[in-house]
DRENTORKOL-3810 file (N, C-alpha, C; in nm, 4 decimals):
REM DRENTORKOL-3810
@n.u->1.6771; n.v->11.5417; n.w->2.7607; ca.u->1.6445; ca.v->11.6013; ca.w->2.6327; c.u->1.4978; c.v->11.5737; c.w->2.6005
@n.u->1.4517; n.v->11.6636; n.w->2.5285; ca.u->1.2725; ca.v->11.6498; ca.w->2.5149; c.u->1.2993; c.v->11.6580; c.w->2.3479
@n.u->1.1916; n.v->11.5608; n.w->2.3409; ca.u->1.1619; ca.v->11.5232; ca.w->2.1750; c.u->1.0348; c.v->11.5255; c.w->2.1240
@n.u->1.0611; n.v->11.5879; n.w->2.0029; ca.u->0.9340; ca.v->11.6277; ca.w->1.9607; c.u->0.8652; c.v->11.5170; c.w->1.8655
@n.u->0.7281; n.v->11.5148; n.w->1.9541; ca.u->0.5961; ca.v->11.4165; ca.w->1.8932; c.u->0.5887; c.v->11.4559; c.w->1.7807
@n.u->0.5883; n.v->11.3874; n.w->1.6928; ca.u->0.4916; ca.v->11.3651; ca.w->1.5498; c.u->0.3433; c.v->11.2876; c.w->1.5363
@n.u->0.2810; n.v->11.3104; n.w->1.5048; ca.u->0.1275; ca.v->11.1984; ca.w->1.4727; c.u->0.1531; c.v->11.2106; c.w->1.3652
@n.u->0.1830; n.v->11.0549; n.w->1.2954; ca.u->0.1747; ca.v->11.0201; ca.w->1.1570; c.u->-0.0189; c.v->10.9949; c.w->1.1353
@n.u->-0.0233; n.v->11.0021; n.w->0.9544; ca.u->-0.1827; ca.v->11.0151; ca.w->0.9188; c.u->-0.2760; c.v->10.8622; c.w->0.9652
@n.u->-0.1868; n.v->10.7598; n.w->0.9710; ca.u->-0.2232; ca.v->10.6436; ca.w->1.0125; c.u->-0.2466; c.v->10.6383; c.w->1.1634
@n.u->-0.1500; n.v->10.7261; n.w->1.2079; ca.u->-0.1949; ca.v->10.7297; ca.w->1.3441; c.u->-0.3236; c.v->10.8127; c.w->1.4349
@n.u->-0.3207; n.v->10.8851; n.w->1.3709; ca.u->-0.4278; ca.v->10.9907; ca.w->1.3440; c.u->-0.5745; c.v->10.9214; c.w->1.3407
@n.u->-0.5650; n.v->10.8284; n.w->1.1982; ca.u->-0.6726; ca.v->10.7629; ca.w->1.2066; c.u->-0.7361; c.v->10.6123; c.w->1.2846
@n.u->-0.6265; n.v->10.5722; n.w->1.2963; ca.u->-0.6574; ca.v->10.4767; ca.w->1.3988; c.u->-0.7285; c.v->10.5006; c.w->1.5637
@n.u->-0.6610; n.v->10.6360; n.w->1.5682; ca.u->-0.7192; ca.v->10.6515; ca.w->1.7577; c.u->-0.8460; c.v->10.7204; c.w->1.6890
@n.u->-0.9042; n.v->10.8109; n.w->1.5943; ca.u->-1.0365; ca.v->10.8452; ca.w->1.5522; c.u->-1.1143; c.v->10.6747; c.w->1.5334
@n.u->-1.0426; n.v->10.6319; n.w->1.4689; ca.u->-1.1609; ca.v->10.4690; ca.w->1.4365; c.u->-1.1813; c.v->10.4013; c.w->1.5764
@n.u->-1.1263; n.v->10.3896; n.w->1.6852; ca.u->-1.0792; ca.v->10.3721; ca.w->1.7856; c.u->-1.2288; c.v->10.4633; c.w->1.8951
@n.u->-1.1991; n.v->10.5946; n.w->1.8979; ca.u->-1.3110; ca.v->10.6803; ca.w->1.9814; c.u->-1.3909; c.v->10.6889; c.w->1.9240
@n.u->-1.4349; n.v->10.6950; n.w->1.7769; ca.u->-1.5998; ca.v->10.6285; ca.w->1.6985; c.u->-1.6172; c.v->10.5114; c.w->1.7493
@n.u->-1.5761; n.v->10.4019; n.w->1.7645; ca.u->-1.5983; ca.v->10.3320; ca.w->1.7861; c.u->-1.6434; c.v->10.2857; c.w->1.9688
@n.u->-1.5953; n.v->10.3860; n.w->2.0366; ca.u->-1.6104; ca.v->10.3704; ca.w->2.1699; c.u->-1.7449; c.v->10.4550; c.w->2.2239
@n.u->-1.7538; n.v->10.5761; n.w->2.1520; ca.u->-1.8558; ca.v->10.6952; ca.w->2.1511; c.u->-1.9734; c.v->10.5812; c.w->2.1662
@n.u->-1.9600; n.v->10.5337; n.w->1.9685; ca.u->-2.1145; ca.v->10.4247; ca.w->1.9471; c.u->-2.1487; c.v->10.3535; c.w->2.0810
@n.u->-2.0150; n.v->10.2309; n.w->2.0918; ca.u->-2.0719; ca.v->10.0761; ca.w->2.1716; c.u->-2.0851; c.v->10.1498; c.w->2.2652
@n.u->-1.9986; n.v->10.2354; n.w->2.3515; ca.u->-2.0950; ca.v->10.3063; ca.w->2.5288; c.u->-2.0871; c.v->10.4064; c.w->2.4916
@n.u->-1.9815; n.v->10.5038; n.w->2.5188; ca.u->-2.0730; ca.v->10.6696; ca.w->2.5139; c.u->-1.9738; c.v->10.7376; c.w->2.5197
@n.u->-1.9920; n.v->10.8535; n.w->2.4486; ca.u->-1.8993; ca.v->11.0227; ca.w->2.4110; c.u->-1.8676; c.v->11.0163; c.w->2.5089
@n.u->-1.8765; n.v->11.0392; n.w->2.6589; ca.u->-1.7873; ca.v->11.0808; ca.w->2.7641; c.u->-1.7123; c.v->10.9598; c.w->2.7701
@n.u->-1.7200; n.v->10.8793; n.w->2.8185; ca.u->-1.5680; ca.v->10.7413; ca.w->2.7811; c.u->-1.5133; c.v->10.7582; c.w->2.7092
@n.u->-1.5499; n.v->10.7958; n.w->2.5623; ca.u->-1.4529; ca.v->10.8245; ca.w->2.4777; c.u->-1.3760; c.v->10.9066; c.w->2.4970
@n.u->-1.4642; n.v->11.0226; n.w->2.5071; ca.u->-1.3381; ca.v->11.1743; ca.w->2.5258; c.u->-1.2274; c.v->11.1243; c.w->2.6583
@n.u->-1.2562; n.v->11.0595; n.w->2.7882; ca.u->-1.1958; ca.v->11.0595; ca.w->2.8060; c.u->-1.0759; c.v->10.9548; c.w->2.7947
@n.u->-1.0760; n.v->10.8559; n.w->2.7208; ca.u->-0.9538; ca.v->10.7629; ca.w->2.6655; c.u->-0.9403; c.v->10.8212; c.w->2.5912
@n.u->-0.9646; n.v->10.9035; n.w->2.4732; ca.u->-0.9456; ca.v->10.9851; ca.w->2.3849; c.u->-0.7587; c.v->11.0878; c.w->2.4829
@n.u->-0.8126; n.v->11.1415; n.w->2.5419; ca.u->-0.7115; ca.v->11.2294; ca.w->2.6319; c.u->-0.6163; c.v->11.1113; c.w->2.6853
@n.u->-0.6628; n.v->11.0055; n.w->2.7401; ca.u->-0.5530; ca.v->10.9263; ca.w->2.8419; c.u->-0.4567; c.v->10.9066; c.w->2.7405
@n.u->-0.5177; n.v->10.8499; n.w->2.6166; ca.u->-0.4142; ca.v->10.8102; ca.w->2.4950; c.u->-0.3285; c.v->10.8885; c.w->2.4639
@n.u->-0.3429; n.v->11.0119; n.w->2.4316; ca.u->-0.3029; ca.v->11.1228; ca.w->2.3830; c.u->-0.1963; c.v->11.2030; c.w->2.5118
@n.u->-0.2340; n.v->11.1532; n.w->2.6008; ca.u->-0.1701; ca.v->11.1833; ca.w->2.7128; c.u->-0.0271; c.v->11.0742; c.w->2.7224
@n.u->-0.0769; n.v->10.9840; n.w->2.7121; ca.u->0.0159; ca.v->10.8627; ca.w->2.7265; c.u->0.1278; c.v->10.9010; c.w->2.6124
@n.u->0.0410; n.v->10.9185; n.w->2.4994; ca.u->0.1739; ca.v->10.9526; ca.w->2.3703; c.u->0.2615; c.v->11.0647; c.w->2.3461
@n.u->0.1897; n.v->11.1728; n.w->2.3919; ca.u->0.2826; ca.v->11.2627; ca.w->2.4555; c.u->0.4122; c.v->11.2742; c.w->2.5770
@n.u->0.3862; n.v->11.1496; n.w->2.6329; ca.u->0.4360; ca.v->11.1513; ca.w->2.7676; c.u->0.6028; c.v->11.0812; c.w->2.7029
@n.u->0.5787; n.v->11.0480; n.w->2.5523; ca.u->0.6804; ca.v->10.9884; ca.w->2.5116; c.u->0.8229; c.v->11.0989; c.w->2.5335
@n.u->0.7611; n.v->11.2026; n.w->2.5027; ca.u->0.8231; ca.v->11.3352; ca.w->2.4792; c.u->0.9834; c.v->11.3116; c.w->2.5959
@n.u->0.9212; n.v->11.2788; n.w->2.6582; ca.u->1.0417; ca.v->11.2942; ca.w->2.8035; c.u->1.1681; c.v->11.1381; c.w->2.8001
@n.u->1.1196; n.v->11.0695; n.w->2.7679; ca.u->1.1593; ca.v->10.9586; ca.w->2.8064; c.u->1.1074; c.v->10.8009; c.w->2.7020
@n.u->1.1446; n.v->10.8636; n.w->2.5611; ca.u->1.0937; ca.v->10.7662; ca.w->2.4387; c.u->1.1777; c.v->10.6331; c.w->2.4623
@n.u->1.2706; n.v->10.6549; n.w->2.5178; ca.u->1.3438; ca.v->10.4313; ca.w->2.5326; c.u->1.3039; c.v->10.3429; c.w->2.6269
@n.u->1.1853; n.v->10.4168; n.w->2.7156; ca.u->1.0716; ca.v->10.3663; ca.w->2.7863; c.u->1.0510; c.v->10.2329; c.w->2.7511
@n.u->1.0048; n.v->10.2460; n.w->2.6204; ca.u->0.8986; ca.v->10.1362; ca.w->2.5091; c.u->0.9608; c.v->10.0275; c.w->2.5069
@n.u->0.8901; n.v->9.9392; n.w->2.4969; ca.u->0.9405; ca.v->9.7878; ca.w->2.4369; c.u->0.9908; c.v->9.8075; c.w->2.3191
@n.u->1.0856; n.v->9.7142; n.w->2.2975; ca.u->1.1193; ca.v->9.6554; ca.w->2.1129; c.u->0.9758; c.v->9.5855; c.w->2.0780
@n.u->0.9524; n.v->9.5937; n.w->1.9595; ca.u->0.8886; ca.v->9.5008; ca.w->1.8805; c.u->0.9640; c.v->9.3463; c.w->1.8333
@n.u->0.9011; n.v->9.2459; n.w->1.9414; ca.u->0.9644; ca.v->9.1696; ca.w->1.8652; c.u->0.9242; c.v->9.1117; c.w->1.7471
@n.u->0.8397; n.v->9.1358; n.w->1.6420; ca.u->0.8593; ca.v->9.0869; ca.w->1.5264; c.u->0.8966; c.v->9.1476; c.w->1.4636
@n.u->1.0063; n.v->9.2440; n.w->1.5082; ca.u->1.0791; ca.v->9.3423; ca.w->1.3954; c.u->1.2480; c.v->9.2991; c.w->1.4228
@n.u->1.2782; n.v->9.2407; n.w->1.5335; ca.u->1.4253; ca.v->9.2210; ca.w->1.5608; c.u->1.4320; c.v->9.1650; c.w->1.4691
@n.u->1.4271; n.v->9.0898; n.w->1.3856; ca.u->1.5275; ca.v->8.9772; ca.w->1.2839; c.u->1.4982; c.v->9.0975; c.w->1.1665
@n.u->1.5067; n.v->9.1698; n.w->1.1827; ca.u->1.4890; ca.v->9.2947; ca.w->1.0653; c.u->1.5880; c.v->9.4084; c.w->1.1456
@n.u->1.6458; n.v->9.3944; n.w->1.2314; ca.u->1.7548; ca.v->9.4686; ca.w->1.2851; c.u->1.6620; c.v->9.6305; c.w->1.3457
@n.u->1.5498; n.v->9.6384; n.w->1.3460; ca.u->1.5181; ca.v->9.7522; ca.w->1.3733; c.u->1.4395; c.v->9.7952; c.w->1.5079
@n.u->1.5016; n.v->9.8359; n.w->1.5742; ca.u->1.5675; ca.v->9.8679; ca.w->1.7382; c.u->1.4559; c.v->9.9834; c.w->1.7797
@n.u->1.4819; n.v->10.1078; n.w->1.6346; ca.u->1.4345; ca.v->10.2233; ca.w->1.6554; c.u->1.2416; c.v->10.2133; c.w->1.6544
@n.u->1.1938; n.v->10.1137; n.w->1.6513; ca.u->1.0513; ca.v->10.0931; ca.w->1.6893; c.u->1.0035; c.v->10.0294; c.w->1.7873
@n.u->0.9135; n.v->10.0762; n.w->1.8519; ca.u->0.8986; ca.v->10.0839; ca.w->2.0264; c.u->0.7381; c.v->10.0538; c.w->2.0549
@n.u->0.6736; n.v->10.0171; n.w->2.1498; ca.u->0.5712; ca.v->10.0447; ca.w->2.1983; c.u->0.5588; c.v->10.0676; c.w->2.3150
@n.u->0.4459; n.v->10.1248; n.w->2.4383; ca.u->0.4081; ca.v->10.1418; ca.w->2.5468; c.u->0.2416; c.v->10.0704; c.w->2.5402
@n.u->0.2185; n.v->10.0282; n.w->2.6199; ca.u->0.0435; ca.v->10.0014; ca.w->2.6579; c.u->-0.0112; c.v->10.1278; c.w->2.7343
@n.u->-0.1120; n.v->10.1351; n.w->2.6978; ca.u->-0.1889; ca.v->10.2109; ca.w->2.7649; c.u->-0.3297; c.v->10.1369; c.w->2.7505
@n.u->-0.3611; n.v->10.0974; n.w->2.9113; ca.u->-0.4832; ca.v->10.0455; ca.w->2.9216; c.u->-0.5161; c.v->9.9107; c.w->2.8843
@n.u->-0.6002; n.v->9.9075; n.w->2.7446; ca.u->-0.5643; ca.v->9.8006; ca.w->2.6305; c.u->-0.5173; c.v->9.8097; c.w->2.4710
@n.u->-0.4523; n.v->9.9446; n.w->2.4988; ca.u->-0.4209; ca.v->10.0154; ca.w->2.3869; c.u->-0.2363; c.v->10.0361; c.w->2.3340
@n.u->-0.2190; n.v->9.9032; n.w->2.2036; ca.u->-0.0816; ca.v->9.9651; ca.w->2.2334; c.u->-0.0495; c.v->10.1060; c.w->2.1278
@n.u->-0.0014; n.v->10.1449; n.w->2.1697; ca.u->0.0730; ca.v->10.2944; ca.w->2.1459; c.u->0.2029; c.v->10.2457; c.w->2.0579
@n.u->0.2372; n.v->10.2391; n.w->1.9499; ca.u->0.3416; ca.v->10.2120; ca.w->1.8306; c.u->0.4231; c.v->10.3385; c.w->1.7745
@n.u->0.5411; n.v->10.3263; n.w->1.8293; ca.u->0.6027; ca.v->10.4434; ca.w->1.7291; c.u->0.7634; c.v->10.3931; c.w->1.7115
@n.u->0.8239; n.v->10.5259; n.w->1.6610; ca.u->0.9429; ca.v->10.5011; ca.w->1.6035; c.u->1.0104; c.v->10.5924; c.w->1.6524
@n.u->1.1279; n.v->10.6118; n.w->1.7122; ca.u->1.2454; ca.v->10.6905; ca.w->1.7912; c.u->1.3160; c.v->10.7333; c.w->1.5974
@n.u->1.3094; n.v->10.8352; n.w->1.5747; ca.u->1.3880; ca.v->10.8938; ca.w->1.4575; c.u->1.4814; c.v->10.9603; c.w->1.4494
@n.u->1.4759; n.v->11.0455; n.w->1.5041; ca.u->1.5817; ca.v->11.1168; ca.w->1.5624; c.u->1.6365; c.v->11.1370; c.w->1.6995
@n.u->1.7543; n.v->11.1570; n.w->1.7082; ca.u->1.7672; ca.v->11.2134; ca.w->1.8684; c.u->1.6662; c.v->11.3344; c.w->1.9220
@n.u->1.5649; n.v->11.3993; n.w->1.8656; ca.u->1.4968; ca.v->11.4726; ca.w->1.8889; c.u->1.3689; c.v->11.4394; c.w->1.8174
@n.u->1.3333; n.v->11.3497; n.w->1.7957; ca.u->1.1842; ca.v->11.3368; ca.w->1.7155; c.u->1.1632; c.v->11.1817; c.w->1.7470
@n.u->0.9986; n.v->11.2250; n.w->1.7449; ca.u->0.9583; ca.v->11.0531; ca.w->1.8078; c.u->0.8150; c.v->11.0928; c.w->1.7277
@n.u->0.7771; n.v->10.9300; n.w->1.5985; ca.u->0.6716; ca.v->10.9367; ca.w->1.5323; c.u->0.5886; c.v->10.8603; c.w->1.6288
@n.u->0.4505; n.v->10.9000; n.w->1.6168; ca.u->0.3453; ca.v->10.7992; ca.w->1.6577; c.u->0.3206; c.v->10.7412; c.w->1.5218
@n.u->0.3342; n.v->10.6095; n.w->1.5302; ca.u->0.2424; ca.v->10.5216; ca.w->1.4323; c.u->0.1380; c.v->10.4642; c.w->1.3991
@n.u->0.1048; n.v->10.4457; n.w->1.4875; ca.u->-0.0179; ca.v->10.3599; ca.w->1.5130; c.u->-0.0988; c.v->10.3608; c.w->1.6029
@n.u->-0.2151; n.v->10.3642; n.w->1.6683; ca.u->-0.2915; ca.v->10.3108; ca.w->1.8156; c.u->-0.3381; c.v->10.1651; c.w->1.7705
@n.u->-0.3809; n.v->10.0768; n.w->1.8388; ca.u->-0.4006; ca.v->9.9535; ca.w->1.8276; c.u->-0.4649; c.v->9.9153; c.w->1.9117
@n.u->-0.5992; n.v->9.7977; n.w->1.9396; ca.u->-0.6442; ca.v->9.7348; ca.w->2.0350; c.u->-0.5689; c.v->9.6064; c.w->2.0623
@n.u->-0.5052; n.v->9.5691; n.w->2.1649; ca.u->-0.4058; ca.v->9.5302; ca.w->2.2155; c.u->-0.4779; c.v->9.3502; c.w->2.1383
@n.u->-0.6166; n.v->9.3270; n.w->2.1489; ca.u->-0.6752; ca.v->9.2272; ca.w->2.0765; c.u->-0.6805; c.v->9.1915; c.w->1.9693
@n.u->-0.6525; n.v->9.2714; n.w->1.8811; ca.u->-0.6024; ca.v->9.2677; ca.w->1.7440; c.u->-0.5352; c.v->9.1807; c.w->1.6765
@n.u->-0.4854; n.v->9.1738; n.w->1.5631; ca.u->-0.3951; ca.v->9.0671; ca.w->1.4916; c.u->-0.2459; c.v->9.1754; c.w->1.5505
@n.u->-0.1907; n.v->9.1583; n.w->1.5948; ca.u->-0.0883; ca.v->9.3283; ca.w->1.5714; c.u->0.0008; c.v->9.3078; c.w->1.4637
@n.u->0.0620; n.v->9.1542; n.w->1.4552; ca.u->0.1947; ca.v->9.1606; ca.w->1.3312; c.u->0.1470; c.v->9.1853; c.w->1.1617
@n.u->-0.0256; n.v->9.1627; n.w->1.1796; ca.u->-0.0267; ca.v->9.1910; ca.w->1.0235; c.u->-0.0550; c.v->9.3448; c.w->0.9769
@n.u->-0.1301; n.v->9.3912; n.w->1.1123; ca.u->-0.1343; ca.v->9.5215; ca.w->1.1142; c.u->0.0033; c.v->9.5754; c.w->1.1129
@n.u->0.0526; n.v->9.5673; n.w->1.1998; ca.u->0.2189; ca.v->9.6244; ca.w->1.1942; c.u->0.3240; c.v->9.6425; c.w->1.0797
@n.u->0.2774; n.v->9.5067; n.w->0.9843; ca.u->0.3877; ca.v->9.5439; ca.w->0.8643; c.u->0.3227; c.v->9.5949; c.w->0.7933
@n.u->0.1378; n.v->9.5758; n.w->0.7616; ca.u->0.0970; ca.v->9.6662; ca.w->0.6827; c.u->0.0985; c.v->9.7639; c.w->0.6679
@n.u->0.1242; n.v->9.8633; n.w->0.8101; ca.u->0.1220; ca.v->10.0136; ca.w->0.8416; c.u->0.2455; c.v->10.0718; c.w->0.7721
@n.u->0.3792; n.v->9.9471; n.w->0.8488; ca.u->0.5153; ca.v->10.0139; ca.w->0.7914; c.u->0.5198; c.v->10.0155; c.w->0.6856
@n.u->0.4975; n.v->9.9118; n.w->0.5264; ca.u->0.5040; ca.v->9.8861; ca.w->0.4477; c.u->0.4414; c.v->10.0051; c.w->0.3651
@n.u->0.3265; n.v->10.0728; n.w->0.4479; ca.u->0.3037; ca.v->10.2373; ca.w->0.3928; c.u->0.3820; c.v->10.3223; c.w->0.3883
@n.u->0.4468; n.v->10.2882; n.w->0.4510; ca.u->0.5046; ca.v->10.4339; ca.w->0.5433; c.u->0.6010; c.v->10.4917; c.w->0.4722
END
């Protein structure tokens, strides 16, 4: 069964803060192309979304249906919603704080 990607607005903006940020420190062509690998990678959810890891700082919160994949040094955050729909949440530099980012994002959501 194939499921359809969503890009939530947080997610959206994170991989833009993400390729500004890569454009500046080296250069537009690196970017564009992690720009695509990412985007490639998150699409690829489409086929096969239970791929992903659990989050574990979400198990003692019972919630199963949020997942990640790495790409590169980039984790890729989303949520399995439906049997046919899969949100992107987030992009992330794998260096990051991730758990404060993580509840802050959901806590939007």
């Amino acid at each position: 069964m194939t499921h359809k990607i969503k890009w939530s607005d947080t997610a959206k903006t994170s991989l833009k803060e993400i390729i500004l940020y890569i454009a500046v420190a080296d250069s537009v062509s690196i970017a564009d192309k992690i720009l695509t690998n990412i985007e490639q990678a998150a699409n690829e959810l489409c086929l096969m979304p239970e791929r992903g890891r659990n989050i574990d700082e979400l198990k003692s919160f019972n919630q199963s249906d949020y997942k990640f994949v790495m790409h590169q040094r980039w984790k890729i955050i989303y949520q399995i919603k439906s049997a046919n729909q899969v949100i992107i949440l987030l992009i992330i530099d794998s260096s990051r704080d991730f758990k404060d980012i993580l509840f802050d994002t959901l806590s939007r959501q």
